[in-house]
N, C-alpha and C positions, 0 to 999 in steps of 0.2 A: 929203219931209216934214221938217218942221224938228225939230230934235232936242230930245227931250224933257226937260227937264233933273229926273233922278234919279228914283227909285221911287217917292216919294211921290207925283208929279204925276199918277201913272196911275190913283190910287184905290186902291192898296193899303195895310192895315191898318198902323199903326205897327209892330206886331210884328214882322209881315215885314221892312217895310224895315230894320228892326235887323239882323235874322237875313244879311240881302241882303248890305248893310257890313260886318257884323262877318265875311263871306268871303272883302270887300275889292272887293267893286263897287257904285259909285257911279253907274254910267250902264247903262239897259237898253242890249240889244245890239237891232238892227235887227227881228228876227222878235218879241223881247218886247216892242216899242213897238207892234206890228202888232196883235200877240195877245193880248197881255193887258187892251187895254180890252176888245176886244167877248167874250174869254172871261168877263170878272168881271161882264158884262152878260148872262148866261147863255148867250150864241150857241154854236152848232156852229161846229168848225172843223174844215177841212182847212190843213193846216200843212206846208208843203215848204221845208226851209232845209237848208245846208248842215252836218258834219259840228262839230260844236265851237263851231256858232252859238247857243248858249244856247236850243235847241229843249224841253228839257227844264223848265228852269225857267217855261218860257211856259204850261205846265201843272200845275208844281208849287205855284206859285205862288198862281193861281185854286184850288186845289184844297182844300190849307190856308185859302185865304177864305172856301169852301163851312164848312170845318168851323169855324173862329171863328164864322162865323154861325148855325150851329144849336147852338153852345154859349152863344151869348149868346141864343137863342128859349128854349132850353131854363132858363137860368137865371132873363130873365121871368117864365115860364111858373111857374118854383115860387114865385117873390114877390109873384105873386099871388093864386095857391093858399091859400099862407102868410097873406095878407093877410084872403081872403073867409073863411077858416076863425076858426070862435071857438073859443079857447083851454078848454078840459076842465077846471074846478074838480079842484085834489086829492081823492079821497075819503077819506071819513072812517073809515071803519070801517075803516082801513087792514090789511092783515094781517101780525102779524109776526112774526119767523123767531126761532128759539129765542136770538137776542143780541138782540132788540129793532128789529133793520133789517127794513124792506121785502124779502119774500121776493121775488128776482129768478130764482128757478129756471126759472119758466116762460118768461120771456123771453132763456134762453140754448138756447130747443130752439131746434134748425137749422129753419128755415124752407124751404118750395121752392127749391130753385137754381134762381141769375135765367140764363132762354134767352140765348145768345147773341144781338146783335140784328144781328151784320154790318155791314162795313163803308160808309162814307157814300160812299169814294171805292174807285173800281177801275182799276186800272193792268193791261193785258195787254202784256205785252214776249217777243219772240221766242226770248230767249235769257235763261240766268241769272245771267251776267254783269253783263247789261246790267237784268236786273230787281234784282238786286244794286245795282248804280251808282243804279236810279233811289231806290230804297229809302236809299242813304246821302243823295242829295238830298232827299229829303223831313226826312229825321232834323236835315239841316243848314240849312232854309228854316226847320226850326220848331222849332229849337232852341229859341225863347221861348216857345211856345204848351203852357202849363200841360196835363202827363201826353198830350202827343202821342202815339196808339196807332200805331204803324205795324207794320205785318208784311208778308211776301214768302213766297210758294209760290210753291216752284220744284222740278223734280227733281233728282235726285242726294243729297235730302237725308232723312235720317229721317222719317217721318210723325209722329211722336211729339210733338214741339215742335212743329211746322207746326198738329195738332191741338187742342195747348192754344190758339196762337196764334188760332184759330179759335171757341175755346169762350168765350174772355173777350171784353169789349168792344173796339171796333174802331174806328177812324178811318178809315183808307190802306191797301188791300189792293195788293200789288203782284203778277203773278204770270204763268207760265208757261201759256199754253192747257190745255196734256197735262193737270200736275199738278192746277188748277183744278178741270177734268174729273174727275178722280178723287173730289177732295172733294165734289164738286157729287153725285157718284154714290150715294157714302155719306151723304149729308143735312150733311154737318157744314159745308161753305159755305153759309151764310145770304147769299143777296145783293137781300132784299128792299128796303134801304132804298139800295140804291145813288143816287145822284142825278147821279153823274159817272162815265162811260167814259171813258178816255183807251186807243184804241190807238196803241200808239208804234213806230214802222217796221213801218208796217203791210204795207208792201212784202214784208219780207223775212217776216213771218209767214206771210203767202199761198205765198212760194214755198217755205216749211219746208212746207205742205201743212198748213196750219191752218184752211183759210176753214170749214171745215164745223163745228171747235169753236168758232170764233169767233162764226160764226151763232147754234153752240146756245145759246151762254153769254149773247147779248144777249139774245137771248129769256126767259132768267128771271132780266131785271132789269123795273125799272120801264118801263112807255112812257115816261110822265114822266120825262125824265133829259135830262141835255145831253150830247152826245157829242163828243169831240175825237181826230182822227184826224191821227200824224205820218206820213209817206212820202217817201220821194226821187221817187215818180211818182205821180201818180190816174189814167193810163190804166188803160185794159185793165181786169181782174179789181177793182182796187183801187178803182179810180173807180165800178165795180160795184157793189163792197160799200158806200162811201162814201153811193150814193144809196138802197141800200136802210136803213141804219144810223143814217144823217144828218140833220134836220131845218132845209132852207133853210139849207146852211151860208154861212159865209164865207170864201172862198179869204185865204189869205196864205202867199205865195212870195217868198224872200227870199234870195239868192245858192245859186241853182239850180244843179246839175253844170256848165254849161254855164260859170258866171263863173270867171275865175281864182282860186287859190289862192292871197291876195296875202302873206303870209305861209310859202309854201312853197315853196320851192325843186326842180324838177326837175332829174331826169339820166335820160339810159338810156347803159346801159355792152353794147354786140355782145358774148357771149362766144363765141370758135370752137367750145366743145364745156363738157363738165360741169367737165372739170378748169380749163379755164381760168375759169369761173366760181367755183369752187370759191375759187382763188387770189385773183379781185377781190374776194369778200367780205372774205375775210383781211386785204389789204390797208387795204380800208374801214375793220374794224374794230380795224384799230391807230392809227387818227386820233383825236388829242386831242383834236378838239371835240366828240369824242361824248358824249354825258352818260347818256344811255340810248338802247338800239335795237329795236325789235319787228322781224324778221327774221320777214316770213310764208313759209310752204311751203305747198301743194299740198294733201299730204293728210298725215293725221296721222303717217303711218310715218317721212314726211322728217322731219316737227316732232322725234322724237325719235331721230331719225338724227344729222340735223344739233348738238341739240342737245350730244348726247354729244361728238358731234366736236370741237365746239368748248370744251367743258368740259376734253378732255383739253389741248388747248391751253391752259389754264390762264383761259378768261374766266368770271368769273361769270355762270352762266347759266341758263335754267329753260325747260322746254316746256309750251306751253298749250294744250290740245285737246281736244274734248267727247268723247275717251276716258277722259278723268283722270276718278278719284273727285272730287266737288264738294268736300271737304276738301282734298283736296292742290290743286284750282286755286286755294281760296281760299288756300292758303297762299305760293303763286306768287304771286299778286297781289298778297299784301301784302308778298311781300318785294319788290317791282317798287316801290309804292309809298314803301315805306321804304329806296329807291335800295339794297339788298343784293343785285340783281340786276342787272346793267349791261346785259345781255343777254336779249331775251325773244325765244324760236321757238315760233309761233303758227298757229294756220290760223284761217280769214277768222272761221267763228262763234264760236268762242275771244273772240277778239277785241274781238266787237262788245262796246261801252260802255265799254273801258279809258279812263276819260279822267284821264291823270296829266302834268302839265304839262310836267315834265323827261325828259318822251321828245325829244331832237334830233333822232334819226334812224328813218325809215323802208325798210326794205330790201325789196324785190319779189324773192327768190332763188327762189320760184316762184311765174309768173303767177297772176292769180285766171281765175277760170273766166266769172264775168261781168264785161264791162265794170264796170256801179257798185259793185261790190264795189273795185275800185280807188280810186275816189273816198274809199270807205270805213276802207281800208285808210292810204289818204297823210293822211286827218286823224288819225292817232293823232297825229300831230306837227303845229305848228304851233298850239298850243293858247293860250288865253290871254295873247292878245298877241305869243307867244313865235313868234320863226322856228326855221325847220324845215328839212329835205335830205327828199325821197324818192327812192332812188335804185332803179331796173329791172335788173336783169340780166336778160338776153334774150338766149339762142339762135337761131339762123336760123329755126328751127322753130315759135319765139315769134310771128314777123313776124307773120301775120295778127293774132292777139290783141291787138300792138302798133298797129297800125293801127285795130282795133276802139275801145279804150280813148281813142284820140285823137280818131276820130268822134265819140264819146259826150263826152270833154270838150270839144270845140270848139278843142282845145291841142293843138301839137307838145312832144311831149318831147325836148329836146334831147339831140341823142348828145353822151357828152363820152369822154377816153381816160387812164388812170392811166400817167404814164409808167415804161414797164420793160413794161407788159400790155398794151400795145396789141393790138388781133385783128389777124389777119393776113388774113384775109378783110374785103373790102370790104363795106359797111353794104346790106344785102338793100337791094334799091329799094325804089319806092314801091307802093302796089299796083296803080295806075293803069298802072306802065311793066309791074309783073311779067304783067298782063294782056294788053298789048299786044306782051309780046315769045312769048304762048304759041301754041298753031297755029292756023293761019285756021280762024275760023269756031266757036270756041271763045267760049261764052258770056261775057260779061265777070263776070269774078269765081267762073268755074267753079274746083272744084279737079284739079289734076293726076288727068288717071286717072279717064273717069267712070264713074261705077260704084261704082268699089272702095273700100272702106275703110281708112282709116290703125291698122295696128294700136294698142292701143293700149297708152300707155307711161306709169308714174308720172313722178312728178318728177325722179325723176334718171335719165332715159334708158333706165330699163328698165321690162319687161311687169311692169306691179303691178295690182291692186286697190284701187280708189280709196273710202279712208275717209274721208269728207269729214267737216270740223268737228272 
């Protein structure tokens, strides 16, 4: 399709497009030229785009147009009022107060407190992170739209504030399923006037094991509503929910797992064992062009294994993991933002929604667990124009994983070697040979040993307990 030249040709409000500029883009990215027309035309959507592909504002944007226009029905709506109503003669027998004024006593008694009325827009996001991130996008699309309400319920956080947030008027609701749930429990979510769902990675909601609060929570919104649904996939479970949730949507897929990362740079570095892994991070992270790094791990115990480690080293560094009180991630994060951290050790759900542009570098020092959690993982970088490094370190023991992650992108990740650390062991084959060299008769793609199980080991080679996130 021929490219649209700027915001305003899509039909969004001048407001916005101000707010769009003023964060320093001029030109929709490919998924918001798809999306944003037939979203601001009320449609349902399914939305599949890649990580840092401006998937976010393709909903945040319609979203704030939902509320400009019931702020401009509503102001209508009183000038007319105002208009058909005839003006009350002063009366005469005025009454008054011991100086001669109009006694105003009566008209300072409190009146009924006005009901909360609930939110017009609802945002469900997997993590609070990433409910966080969509919440500062909302704040920063409508920087111009006069007393923008936005709020965010999420856990980890006091109920207190979330409650007020809840009892005053409301615009943009953003929030976590769980926490939701909670409020919805106790009556204090009002979500009668919703008009807009937006679930956003809906994928990974389903596989936090959400699908049944998600069910419940559409169910007491309006039928009447338009629904937008983000995912890396709509197979399976997701495509599921999509069609019970969805009304005749519109698909729009737009640089799928499967296209290159034209902006990111891969490597995978063989390590013989932990220590010589150990050693190529080090090495890595004395390269000057790093500007910032996320260094994921495994499970939360590496996140703050590693991080110590490297702290005594002297880098400035911080761990981030849905262990941490929601205070100290936030306070991680902003220092990551306001580059006082050069160094961030993470696990995958941490993670999700960091989008800070001066990350260089992405580091795999322990695998993810699914393939697109990788995909996930390598667009923290590469963000806004900006090129990127993702670099794998991988153990022989990785190789399947390694193999997996390349299926699913459709990409070799290039092995490359730091000189001084080269392995000494030769690059595992491929899996096609590791098959063909195992005993006759041996299913293809069996594992060693059938039967038996691999015991099973944390991230750094030994028997752990895996605290994911």
């Amino acid at each position: 399709m021929d490219k649209i030249n700027g915001f305003g040709a899509l039909g969004l409000d001048d407001t916005l497009v101000r707010a769009v500029q003023a964060a320093g883009y001029e030109q929709p990215t490919a998924v918001q030229a798809q999306a944003l027309p037939a979203a601001l035309q009320g449609r349902d959507l399914m939305v599949s785009s890649a990580t840092g592909s401006g998937k976010t504002a393709a909903y945040v944007l319609p979203a704030l147009t939902m509320v400009l226009a019931d702020r401009a029905a509503a102001v209508a709506a009183r000038q007319t009022a105002q208009a058909a109503a005839e003006p009350a003669p002063p009366p005469r027998n005025d009454v008054k107060g011991a100086f001669g004024r109009h006694d105003r006593r009566n008209d300072r008694r409190p009146g009924p407190r006005p009901q909360p009325t609930g939110p017009r827009v609802l945002v469900l996001a997997p993590t609070r992170e990433l409910a966080l991130q969509v919440t500062k996008a909302f704040i920063d699309h409508g920087r111009f739209v006069p007393g923008l309400r936005v709020a965010s319920i999420v856990g980890g956080v006091p109920y207190a504030a979330q409650l007020r947030a809840l009892a005053g008027p409301l615009d943009v609701l953003v929030a976590t399923p769980g926490r939701l749930m909670d409020h919805m429990a106790s009556g204090r979510a009002v979500l009668a006037r919703v008009g807009l769902l937006v679930l956003d990675e809906a994928d990974r909601m389903l596989d936090m094991g959400f699908i049944d609060d998600i069910r419940h929570i559409a169910e007491a919104l309006p039928a009447e509503r338009q629904t937008l649904m983000t995912s890396a996939t709509f197979a399976g479970s997701v495509g599921a929910l999509a069609q019970t949730l969805l009304r005749s949507p519109q698909r729009v897929e737009v640089a799928s797992h499967t296209e290159a990362h034209a902006d990111i740079e891969q490597r995978l570095h063989w390590a013989d064992d932990f220590a010589h892994k150990n050693a190529l991070l080090d090495h890595i992270l004395t390269e000057r062009s790093i500007e910032q790094a996320v260094v994921f791990t495994s499970t939360q115990r590496d996140a703050d294994w590693l991080a110590d480690r490297l702290g005594e080293m002297g880098h400035s560094v911080a761990a981030l993991h849905g262990g941490m009180p929601q205070g100290r991630r936030n306070r991680v994060l902003q220092g990551l933002r306001e580059r006082r951290l050069r160094v961030l050790v993470a696990t995958d759900v941490a993670a999700r929604g960091i989008d800070v542009p001066t990350i260089s570098h992405v580091i795999n020092f322990g695998l993810p667990m699914k393939e697109e959690d990788y995909v996930h993982r390598i667009g923290r970088t590469g963000r806004a124009g900006r090129a990127g490094l993702a670099v794998t370190l991988a153990e022989r023991r990785d190789a399947g994983m390694v193999h997996r992650i390349q299926r699913f992108t459709t990409q070799r990740i290039p092995p490359a070697t730091i000189a001084g650390l080269e392995p000494r062991r030769p690059e595992p084959p491929p899996r096609a040979e590791r098959a063909a060299a195992g005993r006759p008769g041996k299913p293809f793609g069996a594992r060693p040993g059938a039967g038996a199980k691999p015991a099973g080991r944390g991230g750094f080679g030994r028997p752990a307990m895996r605290a994911r996130g």
